[in-house]
C-alpha positions in Angstrom: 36.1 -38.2 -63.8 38.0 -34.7 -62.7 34.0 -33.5 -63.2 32.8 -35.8 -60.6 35.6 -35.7 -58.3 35.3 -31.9 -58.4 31.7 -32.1 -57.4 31.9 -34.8 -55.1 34.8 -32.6 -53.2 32.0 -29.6 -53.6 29.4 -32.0 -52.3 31.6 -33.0 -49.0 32.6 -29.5 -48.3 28.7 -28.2 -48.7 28.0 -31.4 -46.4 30.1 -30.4 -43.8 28.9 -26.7 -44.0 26.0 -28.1 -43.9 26.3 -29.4 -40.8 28.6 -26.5 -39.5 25.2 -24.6 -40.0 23.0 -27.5 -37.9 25.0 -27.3 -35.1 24.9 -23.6 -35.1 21.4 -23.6 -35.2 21.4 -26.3 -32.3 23.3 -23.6 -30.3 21.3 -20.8 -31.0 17.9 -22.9 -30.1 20.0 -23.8 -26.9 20.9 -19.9 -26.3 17.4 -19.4 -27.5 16.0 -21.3 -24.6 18.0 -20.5 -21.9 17.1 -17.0 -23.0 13.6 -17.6 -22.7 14.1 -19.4 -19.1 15.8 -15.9 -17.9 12.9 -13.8 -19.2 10.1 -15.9 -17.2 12.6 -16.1 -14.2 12.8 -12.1 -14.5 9.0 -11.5 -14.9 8.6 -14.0 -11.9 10.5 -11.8 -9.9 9.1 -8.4 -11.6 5.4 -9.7 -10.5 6.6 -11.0 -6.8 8.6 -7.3 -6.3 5.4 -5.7 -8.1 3.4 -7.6 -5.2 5.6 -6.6 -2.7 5.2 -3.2 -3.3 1.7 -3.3 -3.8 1.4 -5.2 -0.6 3.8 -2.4 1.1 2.0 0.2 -0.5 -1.3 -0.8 0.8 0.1 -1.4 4.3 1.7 2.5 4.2 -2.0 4.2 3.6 -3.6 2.0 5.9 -5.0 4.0 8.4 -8.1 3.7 11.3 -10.5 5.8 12.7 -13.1 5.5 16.0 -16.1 7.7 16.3 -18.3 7.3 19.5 -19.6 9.5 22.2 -17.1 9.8 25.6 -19.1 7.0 27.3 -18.6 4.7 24.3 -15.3 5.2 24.0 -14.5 4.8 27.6 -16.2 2.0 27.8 -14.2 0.4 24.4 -10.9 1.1 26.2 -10.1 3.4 23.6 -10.7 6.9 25.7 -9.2 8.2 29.5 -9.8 11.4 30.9 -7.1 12.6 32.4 -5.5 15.9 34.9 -7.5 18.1 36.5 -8.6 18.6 39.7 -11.9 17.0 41.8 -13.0 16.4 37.6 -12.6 19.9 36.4 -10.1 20.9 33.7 -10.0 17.1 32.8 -8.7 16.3 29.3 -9.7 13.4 27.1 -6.9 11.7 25.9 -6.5 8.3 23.8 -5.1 5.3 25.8 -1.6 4.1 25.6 -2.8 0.6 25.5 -6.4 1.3 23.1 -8.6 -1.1 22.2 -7.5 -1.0 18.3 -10.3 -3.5 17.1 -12.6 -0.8 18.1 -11.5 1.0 15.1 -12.4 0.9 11.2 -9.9 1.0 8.6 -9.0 2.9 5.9 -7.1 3.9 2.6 -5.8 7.3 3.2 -5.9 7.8 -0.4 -9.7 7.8 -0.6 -10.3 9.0 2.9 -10.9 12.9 2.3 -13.9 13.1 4.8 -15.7 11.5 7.6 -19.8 12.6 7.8 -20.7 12.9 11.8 -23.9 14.9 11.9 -24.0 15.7 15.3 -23.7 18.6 17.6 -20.4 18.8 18.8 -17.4 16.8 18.0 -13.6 16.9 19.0 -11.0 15.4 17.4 -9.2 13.8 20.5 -6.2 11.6 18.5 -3.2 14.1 17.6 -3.5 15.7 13.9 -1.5 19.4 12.7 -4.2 22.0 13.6 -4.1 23.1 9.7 -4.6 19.4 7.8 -8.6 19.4 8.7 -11.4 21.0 9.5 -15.0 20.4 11.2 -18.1 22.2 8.9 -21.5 22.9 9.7 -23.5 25.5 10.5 -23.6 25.3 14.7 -23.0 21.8 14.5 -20.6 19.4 13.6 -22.0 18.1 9.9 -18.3 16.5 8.5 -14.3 16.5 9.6 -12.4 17.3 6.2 -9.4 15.7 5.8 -7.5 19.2 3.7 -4.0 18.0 3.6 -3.8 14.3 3.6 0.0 13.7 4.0 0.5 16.3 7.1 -3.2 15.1 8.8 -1.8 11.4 9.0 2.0 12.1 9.7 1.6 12.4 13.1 -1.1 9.5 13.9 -2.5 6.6 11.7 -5.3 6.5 14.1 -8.1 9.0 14.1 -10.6 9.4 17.4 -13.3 11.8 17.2 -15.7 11.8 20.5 -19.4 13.4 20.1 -21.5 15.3 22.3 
């Protein structure tokens, strides 16, 4: 009889560690899941923040460009001519208020070069002197965008008028 009280006191005290250990597993599943609820509220918020920047990103090397004789750009409200006297020693000069659907954009990123194939062209919009150049042989073949970061510090909008 000591034999089976002994076990049955072994029994109740394996029984209530027993369930000592089921509601410690209960708790972990519980810490378990609330872990697992802060882990896809954290990559919610990673993807929307990697979305924003992405998004702010794209809007930061967004930049547009107008090509188009002096005529056509005069008459897109993107062009003025403007000092001189009786029409000589008149400049061309982009308008305050321009026409900016006239324009194409762009990723400055992949924007190293614009092909004109024409004559003569001059870059009217404001660019550092040393961040492109024109090529060709007498003629204006293609503007080279050489350094991309000074070229569009300035201006996000380029204007080139042919002759």
């Amino acid at each position: 009889e000591k034999m089976v009280a002994n076990l049955n006191t072994q029994i109740q005290s394996k029984d209530a560690e027993i369930a000592q250990l089921t509601q410690d597993v209960q708790r972990l599943n519980i810490d378990v899941s609330q872990l697992t609820t802060q882990v896809q509220q954290v990559t919610q918020e990673n993807q929307e923040k990697a979305q924003t920047i992405e998004n702010q990103t794209v809007a930061l090397n967004k930049a547009y460009y107008a090509v188009g004789t002096v005529k056509e750009l005069k008459e897109n409200n993107v062009l003025e001519k403007e000092g001189g006297v009786l029409g000589v020693g008149r400049t061309l000069k982009m308008k305050k208020d321009f026409n900016r659907d006239y324009f194409t954009e762009v990723d400055i990123r992949k924007f190293a070069f614009l092909p004109l194939m024409v004559k003569k062209a001059k870059v009217v919009s404001v660019h550092p002197a040393g961040s492109f150049h024109i090529s060709g042989n007498k003629s204006a073949d293609t503007l080279f965008i050489d350094n991309s970061s000074e070229f569009w510090k300035v201006s996000k909008f380029l204007l080139i008028a042919l002759d």
